[in-house]
C-alpha positions as CSV (number, residue, x, y, z in Angstrom):
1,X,52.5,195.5,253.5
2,X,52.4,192.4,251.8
3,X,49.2,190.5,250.7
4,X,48.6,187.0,249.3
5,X,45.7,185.8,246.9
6,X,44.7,182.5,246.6
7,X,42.2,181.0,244.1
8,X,39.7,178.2,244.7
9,X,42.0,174.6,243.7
10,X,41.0,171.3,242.3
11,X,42.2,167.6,244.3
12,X,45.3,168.5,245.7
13,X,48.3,166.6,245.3
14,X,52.3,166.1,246.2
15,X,54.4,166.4,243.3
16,X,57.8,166.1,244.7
17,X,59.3,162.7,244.3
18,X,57.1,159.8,245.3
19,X,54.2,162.0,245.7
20,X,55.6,163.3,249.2
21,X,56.1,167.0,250.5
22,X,58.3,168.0,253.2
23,X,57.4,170.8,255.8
24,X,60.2,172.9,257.4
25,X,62.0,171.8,260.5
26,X,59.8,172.2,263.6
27,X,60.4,175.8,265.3
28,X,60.6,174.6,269.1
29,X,62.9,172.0,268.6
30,X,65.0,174.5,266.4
31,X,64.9,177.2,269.3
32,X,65.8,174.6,271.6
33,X,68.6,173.2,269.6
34,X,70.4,176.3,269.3
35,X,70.2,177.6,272.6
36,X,70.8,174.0,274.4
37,X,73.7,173.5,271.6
38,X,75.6,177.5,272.7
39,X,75.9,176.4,276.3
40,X,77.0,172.7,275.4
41,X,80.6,172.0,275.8
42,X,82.2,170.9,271.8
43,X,80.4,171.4,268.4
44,X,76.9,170.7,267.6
45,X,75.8,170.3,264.4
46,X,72.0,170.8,263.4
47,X,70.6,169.4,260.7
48,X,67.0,170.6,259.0
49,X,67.1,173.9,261.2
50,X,64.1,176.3,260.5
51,X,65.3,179.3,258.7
52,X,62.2,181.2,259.9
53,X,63.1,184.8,261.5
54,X,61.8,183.1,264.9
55,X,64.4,180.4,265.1
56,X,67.0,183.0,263.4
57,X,66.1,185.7,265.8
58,X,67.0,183.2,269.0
59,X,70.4,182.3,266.9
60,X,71.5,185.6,266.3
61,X,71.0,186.5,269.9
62,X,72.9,184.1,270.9
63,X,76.2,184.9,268.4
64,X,75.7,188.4,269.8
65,X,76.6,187.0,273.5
66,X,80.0,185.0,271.8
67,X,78.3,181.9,270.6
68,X,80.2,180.8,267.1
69,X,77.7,179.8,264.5
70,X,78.1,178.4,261.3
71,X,75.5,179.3,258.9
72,X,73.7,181.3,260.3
73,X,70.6,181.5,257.8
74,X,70.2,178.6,256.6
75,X,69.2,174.8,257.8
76,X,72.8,173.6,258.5
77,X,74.2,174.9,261.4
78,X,77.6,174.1,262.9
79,X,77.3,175.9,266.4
80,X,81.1,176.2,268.9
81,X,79.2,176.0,272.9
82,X,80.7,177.7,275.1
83,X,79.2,176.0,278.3
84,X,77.2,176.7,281.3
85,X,79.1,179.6,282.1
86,X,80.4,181.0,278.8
87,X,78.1,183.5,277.1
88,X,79.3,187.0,277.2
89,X,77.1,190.0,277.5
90,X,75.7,191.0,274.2
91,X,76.8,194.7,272.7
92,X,73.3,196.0,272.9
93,X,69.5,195.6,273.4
94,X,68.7,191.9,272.2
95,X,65.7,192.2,269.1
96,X,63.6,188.9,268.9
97,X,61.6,190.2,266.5
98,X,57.8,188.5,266.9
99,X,59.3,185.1,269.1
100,X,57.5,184.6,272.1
101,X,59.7,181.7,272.4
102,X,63.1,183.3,272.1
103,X,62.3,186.1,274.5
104,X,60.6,183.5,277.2
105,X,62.8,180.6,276.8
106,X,66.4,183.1,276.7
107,X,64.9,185.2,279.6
108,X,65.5,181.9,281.9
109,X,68.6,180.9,280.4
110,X,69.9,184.3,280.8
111,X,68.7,185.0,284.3
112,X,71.2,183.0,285.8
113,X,74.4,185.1,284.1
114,X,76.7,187.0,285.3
115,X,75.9,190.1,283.3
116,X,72.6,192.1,282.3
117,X,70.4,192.7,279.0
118,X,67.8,194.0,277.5
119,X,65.3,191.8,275.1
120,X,62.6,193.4,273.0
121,X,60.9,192.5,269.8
122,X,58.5,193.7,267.1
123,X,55.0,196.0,268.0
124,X,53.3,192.7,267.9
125,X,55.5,191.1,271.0
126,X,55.4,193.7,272.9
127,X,52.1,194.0,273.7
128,X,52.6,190.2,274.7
129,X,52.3,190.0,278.5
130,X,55.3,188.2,280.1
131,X,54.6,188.1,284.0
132,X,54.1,184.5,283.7
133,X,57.8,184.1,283.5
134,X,58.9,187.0,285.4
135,X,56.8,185.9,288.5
136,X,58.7,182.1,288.7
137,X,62.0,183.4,287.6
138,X,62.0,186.9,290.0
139,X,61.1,183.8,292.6
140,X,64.5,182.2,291.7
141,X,66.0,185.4,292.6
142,X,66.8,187.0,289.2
143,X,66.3,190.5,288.4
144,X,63.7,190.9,285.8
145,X,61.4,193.2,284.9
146,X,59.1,194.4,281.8
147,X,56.9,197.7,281.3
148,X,53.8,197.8,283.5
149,X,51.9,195.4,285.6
150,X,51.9,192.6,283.1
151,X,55.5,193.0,282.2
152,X,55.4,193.8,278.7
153,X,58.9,193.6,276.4
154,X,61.2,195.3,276.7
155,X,62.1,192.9,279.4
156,X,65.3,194.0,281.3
157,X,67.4,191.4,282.8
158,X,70.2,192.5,285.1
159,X,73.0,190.8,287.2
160,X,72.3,189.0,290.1
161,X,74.4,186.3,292.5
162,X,73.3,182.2,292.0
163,X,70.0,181.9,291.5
164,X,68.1,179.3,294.3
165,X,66.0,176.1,293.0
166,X,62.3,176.7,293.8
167,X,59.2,174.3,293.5
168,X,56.7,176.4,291.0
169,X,53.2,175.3,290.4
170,X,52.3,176.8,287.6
171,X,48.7,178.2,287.4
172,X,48.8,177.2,282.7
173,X,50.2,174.2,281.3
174,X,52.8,176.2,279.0
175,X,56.2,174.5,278.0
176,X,57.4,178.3,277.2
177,X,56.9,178.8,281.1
178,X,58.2,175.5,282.3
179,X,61.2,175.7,280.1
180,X,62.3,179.2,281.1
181,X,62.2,178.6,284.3
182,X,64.1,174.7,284.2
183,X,67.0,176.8,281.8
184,X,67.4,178.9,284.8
185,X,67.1,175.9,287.0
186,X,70.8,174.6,285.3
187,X,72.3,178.1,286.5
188,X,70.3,177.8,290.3
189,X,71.7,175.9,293.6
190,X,70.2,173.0,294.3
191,X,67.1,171.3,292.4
192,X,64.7,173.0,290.8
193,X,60.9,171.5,289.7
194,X,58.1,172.4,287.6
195,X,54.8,171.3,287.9
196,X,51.9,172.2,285.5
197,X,47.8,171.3,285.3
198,X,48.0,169.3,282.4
199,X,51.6,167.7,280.4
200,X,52.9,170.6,278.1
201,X,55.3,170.1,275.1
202,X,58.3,168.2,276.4
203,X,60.6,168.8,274.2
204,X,63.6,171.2,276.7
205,X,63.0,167.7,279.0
206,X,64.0,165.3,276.0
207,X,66.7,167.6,274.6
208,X,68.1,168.0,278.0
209,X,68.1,164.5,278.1
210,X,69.8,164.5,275.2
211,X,72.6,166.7,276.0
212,X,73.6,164.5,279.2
213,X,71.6,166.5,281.9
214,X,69.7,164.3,284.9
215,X,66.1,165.0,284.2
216,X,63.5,163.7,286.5
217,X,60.1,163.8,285.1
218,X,56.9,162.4,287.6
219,X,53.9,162.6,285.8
220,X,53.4,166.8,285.9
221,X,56.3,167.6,287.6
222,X,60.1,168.0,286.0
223,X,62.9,168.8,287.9
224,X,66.3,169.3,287.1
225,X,69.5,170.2,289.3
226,X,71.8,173.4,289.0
227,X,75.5,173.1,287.7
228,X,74.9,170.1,284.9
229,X,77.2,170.1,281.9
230,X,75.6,169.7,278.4
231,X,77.7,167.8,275.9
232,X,77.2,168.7,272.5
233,X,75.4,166.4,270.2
234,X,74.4,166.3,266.3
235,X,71.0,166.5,265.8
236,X,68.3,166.1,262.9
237,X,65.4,168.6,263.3
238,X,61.9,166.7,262.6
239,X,59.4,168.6,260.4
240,X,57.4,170.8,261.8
241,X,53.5,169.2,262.8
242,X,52.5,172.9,263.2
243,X,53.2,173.4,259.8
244,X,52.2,170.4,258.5
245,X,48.6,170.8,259.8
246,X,48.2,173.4,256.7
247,X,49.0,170.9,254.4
248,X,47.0,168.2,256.3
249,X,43.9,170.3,256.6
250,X,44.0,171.4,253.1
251,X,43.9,168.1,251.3
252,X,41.1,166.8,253.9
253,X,38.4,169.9,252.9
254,X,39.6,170.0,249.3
255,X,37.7,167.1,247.3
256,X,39.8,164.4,245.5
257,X,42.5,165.6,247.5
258,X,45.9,163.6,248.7
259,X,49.0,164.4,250.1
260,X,51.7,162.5,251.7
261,X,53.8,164.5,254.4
262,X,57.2,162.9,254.8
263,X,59.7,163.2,257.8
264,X,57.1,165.3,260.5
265,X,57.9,165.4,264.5
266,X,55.0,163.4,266.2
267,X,56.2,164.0,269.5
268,X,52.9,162.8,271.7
269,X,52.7,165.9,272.9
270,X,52.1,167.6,270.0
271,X,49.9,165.7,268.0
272,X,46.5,166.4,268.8
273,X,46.1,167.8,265.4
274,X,45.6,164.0,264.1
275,X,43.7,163.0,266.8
276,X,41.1,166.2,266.6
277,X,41.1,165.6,262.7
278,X,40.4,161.9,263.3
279,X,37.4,162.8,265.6
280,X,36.3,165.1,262.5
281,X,36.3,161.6,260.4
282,X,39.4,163.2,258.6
283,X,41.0,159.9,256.7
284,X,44.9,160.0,258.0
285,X,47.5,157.4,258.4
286,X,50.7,157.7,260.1
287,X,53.4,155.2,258.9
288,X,57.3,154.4,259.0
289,X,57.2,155.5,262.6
290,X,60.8,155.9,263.9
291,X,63.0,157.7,266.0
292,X,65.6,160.4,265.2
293,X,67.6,161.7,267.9
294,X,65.6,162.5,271.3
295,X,62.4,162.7,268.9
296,X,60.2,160.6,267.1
297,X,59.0,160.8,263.1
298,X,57.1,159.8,260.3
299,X,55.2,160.5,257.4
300,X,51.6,161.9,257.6
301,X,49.1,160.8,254.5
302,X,45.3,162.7,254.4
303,X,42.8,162.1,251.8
304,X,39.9,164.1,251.6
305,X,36.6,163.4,253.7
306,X,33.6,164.8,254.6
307,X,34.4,166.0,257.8
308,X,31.8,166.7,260.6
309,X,31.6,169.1,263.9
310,X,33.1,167.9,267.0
311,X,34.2,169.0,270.5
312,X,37.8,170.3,271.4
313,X,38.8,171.2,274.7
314,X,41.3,170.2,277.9
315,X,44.3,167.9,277.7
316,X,43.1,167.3,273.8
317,X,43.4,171.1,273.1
318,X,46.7,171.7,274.5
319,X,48.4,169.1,272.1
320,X,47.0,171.3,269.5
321,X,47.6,174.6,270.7
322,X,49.1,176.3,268.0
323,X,46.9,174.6,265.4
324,X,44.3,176.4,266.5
325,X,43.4,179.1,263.5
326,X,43.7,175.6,261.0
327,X,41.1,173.7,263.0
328,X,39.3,176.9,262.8
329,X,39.2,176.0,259.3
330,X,38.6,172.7,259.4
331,X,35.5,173.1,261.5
332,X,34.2,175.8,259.1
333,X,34.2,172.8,256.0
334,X,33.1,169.9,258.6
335,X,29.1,169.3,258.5
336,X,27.6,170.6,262.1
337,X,28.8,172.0,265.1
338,X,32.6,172.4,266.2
339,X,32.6,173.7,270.1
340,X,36.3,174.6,271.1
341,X,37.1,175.2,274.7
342,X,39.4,175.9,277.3
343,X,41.4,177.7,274.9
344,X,41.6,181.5,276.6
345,X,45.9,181.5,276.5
346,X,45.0,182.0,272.5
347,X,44.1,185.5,273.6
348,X,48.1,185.9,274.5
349,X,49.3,184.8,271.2
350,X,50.4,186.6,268.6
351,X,47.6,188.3,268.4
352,X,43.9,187.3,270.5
353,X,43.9,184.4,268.2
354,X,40.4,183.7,269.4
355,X,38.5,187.2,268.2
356,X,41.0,187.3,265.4
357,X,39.9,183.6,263.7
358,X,36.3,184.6,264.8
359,X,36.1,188.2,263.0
360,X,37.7,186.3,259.8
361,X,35.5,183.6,259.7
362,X,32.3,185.7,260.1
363,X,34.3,188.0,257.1
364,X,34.2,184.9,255.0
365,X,30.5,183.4,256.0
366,X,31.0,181.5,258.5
367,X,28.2,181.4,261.5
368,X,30.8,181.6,264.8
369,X,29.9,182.7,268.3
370,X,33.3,183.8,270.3
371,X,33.0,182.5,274.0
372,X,35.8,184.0,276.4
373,X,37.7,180.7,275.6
374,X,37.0,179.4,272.4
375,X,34.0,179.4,269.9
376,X,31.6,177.7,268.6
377,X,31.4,177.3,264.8
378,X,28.8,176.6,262.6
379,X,30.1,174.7,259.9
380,X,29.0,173.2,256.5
381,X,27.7,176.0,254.8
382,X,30.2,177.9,251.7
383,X,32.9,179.5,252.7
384,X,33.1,182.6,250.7
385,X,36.1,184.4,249.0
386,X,36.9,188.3,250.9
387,X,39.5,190.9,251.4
388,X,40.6,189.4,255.3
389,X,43.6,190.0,257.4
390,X,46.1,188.3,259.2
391,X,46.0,190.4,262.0
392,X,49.9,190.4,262.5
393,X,50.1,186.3,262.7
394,X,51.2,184.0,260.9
395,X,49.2,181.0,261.5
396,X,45.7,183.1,260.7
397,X,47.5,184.5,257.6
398,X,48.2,180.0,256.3
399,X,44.5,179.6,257.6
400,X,42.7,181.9,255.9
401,X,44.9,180.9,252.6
402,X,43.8,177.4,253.3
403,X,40.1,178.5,253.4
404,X,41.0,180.5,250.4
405,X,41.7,176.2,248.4
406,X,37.5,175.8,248.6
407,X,35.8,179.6,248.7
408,X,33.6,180.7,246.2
409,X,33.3,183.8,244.5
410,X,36.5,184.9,243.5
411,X,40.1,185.2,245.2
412,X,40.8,185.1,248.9
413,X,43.1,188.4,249.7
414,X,45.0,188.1,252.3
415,X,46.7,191.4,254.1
416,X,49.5,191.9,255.8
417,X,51.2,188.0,255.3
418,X,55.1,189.0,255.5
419,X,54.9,187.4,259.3
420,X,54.7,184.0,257.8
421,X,58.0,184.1,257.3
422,X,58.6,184.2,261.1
423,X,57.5,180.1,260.9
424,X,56.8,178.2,257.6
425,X,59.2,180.1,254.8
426,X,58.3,178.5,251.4
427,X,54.6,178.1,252.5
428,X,53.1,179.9,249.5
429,X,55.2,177.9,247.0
430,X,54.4,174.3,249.0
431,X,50.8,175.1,248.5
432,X,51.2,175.9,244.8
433,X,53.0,172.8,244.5
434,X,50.4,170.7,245.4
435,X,47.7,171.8,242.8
């Protein structure tokens, strides 16, 4: 089992050229890219893919069912589609390893084929609930099923005729659900549409887009009709803003800190990290906006501030979803109270993010009271340096190394940190470049 220390760090600072660090590319769009890019018709070739095992996992699936990749494993790719109907049926049982993405977001795509499979991952997925895609997709008229009531991985997905367009409210604003089930939509009859409670991440609509497909998006609601060719298309994968927020977070608690962040996705729906951190009187500027492809970019500066305690919850939340354990930290340096709300799918995540941050912050001196969906966190007071543990995920593990920049008392040890692989490879070595 790996473990990571991390000592207490002066101003932080980039050292690269002009100051500026670079995150790796942003792990939705690189799922997306690949998957979108297999059933296109022509070559695609991706720039800036993340060579996390996540995005790997979904690529190596998809060679296993005839795609031809190009280097596979590293942040080129040069990938042969097949089209809609092309994919063959993989030689066995389909590992994802820990991706909740690749096993949601490939469960809808391969629904809708002509042959069955079986997808499974690590111990830590498979005790991931997936009936939230098996209800909508069983509706469609695959056949799909996982182990129990809840519909835990293995998931086994076997072959069915066309699939049927449906309207699905869905009960969570989750782009993993929406986009399983419009990727199915493209092998249904007739139109099929999603609408959510709040706007999730949009970036299957865009890419679609991208690709040539008719998207229709009405406030909520997307919808997108069976049969569409994709055309294959070059594309540049944006830095990652969930990966960036480690960086950004780090030089606003450290003092005398300041660190540019060049080339990050700031896809609107993704970038309530700034905006919460900017409520938290973070000091953050976002220039040389511009787009790239079906997303937009730029590059992220943060100097350090005294942050203070604020309120996170609803539509404001969900744009920072998976920066949850970071803000975590942030609200354990800001002066006063943090609430957080409205955050109970975090207990779905790689691991119940929610009692995870909350055991490791009370390990490290923080005052937290766990709610059944979110906390409230007592900040201001010294965070001090323990023995804490990742818990199997990979964005605790960069938290708690983050909070490791400004403890006291010794070195922050970190167990069981190999699963940061699975999103930000290089992490350890970015953050020991910017001291």
């Amino acid at each position: 089992m790996e473990r990571l220390i991390i000592n207490s760090s002066g101003p932080l600072r980039g050292r690269s050229t002009g100051g500026a660090v670079r995150v790796p590319g942003d792990k939705s769009i690189s799922h997306r890219a690949v998957m979108l890019g297999a059933i296109a018709e022509g070559t695609s070739r991706v720039s800036g893919f993340l060579t996390g095992e996540d995005s790997v996992n979904t690529a190596k699936a998809l060679a296993a069912m005839g795609v031809g990749i190009e280097g596979l494993g590293g942040p080129e790719l040069v990938i042969h589609g097949v089209g809609l109907r092309g994919l063959k049926a993989p030689g066995g049982v389909l590992d994802l390893g820990n991706s909740g993405t690749s096993i949601r977001l490939l469960s809808g795509l391969m629904s809708g084929q002509g042959f069955g499979a079986t997808l499974t991952g690590d111990q830590y997925l498979r005790k991931r609930p997936m009936t939230r895609i098996v209800k909508p997709l069983s509706q469609m008229g695959a056949i799909i099923s996982g182990e129990g009531e809840k519909n835990y991985p293995p998931l086994e997905i076997k072959p069915c005729g066309r699939l049927s367009g449906i309207n699905y409210s869905s009960p969570i604003a989750s782009a993993q659900v929406k986009s399983a089930v419009l990727l199915a939509g493209l092998y249904a009859n007739g139109t099929t549409t999603v609408t959510e409670p709040m706007k999730s991440r949009d970036h299957t609509e865009r890419m679609l887009k991208y690709m040539g497909a008719e998207v229709n998006v009405e406030r909520l609601s997307v919808s997108i009709t069976g049969g569409q060719r994709l055309v294959a298309r070059d594309l540049t994968v944006p830095g990652d803003i969930s990966s960036a927020a480690f960086p950004m977070v780090a030089a606003a608690i450290v003092p005398g800190s300041k660190v540019v962040i060049s080339d990050v996705g700031i896809n609107p729906t993704r970038t309530g990290i700034i905006d919460i951190l900017r409520l938290m009187n973070a000091r953050i500027s976002v220039e040389n906006v511009r787009n790239d492809g079906p997303e937009p970019i730029a590059d992220i500066t943060v100097e350090y501030s005294k942050l203070g305690g604020t309120e996170i919850g609803g539509e404001l939340f969900l744009r920072a979803i998976d920066e949850f354990p970071i803000i975590c930290i942030a609200a354990a340096a800001a002066k006063g109270t943090t609430v957080i709300k409205d955050a109970a799918e975090l207990r779905v995540k790689e691991s119940d993010r929610i009692s995870a941050m909350a055991g490791e912050l009370t390990r490290i001196g923080v005052k937290v009271i766990e709610t059944p969906d979110g906390m409230i966190i007592h900040g201001g007071t010294p965070i001090h340096a323990a023995e804490v543990d990742s818990h199997g995920d990979h964005r605790v593990a960069m938290s708690l190394a983050v909070a490791g920049l400004i403890a006291q008392g010794g070195e922050m040890v970190i167990n069981d940190t190999e699963n940061i692989k699975t999103s930000f490879p290089g992490f350890v070595e970015l953050l020991e470049s910017l001291k």
